[in-house]
N, C-alpha and C positions, 0 to 999 in steps of 0.2 A: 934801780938795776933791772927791774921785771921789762919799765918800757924799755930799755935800750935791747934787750933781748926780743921782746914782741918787735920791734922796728927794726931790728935784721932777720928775724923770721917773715916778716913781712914783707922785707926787702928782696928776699930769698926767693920767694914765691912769687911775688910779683916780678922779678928779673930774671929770671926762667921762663916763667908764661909770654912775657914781655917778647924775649930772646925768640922764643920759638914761634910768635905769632910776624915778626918782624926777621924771621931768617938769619939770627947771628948765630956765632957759636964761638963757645966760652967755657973756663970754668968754673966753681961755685964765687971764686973772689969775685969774679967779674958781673957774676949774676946779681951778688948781692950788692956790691957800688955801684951798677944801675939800676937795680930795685931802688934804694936808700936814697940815689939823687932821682929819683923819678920820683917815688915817693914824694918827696920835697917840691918837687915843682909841680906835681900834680896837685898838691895839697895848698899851693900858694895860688893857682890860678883856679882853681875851684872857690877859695876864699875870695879873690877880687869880685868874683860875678853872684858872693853873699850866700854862697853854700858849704855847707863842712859835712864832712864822712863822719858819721857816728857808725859805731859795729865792726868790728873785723871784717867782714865780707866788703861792705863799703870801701875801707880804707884798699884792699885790696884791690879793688876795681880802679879805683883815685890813682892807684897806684903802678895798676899796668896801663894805664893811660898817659903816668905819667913817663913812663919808661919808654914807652912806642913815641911817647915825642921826642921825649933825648936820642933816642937810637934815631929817629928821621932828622932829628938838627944836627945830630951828629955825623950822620952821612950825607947832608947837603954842605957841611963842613969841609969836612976831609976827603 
C-alpha cells in the first residue's frame, strides 16, 4: 500500500514539474497519469542501458524525463 502511494506521489511531482518544464496544462489527474506512465517508461529505458534509480530524488528525476518524453511522443503524435 505505502509503494502505491509513494508512486503517485512521485507521479504527482514528477507530472507537474514535467507539465511545466514542457508547457502543458492540466489538472492534478492528468499530472499524476503522466507522472505514473513516465515514470514507467523512464524507469524501463534507464533499465535497458543497465542503470536503475535508487533514492526518491533519483526516481524523481528518471521520472520527469520520463514524462518530457511522453509529452514530446505524445505531441509528435497527435
Amino acid at each position: 500500500m505505502l509503494s502505491i502511494l509513494m508512486q503517485v506521489l512521485v507521479g504527482l511531482i514528477a507530472g507537474y514539474i514535467a507539465s511545466r518544464i514542457m508547457k502543458l496544462k492540466g489538472g492534478v489527474v492528468k499530472y499524476i497519469a503522466i507522472g505514473v506512465v513516465g515514470s514507467i517508461l523512464g524507469n524501463l529505458l534507464i533499465s535497458l542501458i543497465g542503470f536503475y534509480a535508487i533514492g526518491f530524488f533519483a526516481k524523481i528525476i528518471v521520472s520527469i524525463a520520463g514524462a518530457c518524453l511522453l509529452i514530446s511522443i505524445s505531441r509528435r503524435i497527435l
